[in-house]
N, C-alpha and C positions, 0 to 999 in steps of 0.2 A: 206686379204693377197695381192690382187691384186693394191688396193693403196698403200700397203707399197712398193711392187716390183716397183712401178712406181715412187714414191717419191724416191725412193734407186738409181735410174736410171739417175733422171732429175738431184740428187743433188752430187751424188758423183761418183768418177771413180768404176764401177762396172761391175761386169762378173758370167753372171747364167750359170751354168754346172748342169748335171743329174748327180745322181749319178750311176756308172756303175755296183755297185752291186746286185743294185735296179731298175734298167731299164729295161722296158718291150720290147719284141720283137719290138712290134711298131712303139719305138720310137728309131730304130737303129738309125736312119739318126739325130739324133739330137746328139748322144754321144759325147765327144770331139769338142763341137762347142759352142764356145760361145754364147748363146743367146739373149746378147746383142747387137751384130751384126746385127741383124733381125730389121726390119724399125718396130717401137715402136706397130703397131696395130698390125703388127707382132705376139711381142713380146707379148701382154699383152691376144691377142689371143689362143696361145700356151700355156699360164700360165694358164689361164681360165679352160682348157682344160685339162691339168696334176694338178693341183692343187684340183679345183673346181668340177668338171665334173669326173674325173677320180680316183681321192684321190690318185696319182701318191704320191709314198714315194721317200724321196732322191732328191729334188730340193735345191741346194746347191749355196749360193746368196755372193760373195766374194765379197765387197767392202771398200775402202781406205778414210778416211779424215786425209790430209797434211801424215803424218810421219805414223797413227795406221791405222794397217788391221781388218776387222772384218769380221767373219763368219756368215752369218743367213742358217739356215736352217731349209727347211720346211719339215715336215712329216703329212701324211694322210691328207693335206688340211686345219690343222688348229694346229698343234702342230708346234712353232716353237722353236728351240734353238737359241740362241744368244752369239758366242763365241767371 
């Protein structure tokens, strides 16, 4: 999951949000903040971490090529949808 967050990143206009209904105490300070913004080791630190390490539900991965949006989202760490 963390190569594809990072292939999704290098190759297209993309914006990871938590989900807020799935957000743990925790991870207040990440709600509503793009984690795209975060300098890459950052980024792939924090994935690690909600993904991997914590099976964080509600990693929600919105990115664009040319004209179509797509939605990936990840649950428990390894289920993901692809809207």
């Amino acid at each position: 999951m963390l190569l594809l967050l990072l292939m999704l990143v290098s190759q297209y206009e993309t914006h990871i949000f938590l989900d807020h209904d799935l957000a743990k105490e925790t991870y207040l300070d990440l709600l509503d903040r793009d984690l795209t913004e975060l300098p890459v080791a950052d980024l792939l630190e924090i994935s690690k971490k909600l993904i991997v390490t914590d099976h964080y539900l509600g990693v929600n991965v919105l990115f664009r090529d040319k004209k179509h949006y797509s939605l990936l989202r990840i649950e428990s760490g390894i289920d993901a949808d692809l809207f």
